[in-house]
C-alpha positions as a LaTeX table, in Angstrom:
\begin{tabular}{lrrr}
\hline
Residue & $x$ (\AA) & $y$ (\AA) & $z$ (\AA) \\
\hline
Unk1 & 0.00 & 0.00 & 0.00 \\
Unk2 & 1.05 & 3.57 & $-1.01$ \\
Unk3 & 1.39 & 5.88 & 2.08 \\
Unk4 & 1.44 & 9.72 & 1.89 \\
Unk5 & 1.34 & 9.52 & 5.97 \\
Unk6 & 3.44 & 7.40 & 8.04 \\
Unk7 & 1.51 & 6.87 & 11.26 \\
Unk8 & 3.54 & 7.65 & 14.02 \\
Unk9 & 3.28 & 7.50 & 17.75 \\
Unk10 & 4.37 & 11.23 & 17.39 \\
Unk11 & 0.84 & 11.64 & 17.03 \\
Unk12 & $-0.92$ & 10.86 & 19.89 \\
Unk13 & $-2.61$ & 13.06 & 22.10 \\
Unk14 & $-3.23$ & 10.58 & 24.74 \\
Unk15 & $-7.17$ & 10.70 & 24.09 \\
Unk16 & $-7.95$ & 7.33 & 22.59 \\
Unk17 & $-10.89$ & 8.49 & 20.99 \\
Unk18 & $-9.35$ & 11.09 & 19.10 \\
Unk19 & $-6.46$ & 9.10 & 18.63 \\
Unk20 & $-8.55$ & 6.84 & 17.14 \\
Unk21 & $-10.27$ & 9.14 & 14.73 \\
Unk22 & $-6.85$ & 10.77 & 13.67 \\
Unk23 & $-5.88$ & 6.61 & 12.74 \\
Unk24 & $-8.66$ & 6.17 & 10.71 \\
Unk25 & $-8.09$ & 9.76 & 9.07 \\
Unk26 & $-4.36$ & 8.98 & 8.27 \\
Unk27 & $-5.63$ & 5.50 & 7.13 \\
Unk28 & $-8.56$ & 6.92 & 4.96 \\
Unk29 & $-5.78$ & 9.65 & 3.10 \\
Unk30 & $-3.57$ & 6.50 & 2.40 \\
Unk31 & $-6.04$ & 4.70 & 0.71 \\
Unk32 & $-7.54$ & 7.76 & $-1.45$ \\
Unk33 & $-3.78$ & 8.47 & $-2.54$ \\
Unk34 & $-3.18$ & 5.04 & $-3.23$ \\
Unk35 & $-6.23$ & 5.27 & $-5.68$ \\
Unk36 & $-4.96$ & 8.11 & $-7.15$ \\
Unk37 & $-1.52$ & 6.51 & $-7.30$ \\
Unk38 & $-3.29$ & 3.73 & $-9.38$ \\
Unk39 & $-5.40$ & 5.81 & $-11.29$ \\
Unk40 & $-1.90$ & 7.65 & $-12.73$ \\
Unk41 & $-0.76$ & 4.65 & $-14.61$ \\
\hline
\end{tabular}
């Protein structure tokens, strides 16, 4: 899988539900730039 974000510890806030949110964010980026990625070739 293509990543734009590395997820990092660095980017915790130590509230797990917004940590958890932010995961799924960075997660949900990597997967529309992978698409894109794809859609480039």
């Amino acid at each position: 899988m293509s990543e734009l974000i590395r997820w990092s510890d660095i980017f915790l806030t130590g509230v797990d539900e917004m940590d958890s949110q932010h995961r799924t964010l960075v997660d949900m980026i990597n997967h529309v730039y992978e698409l894109l990625e794809k859609g480039k070739h």
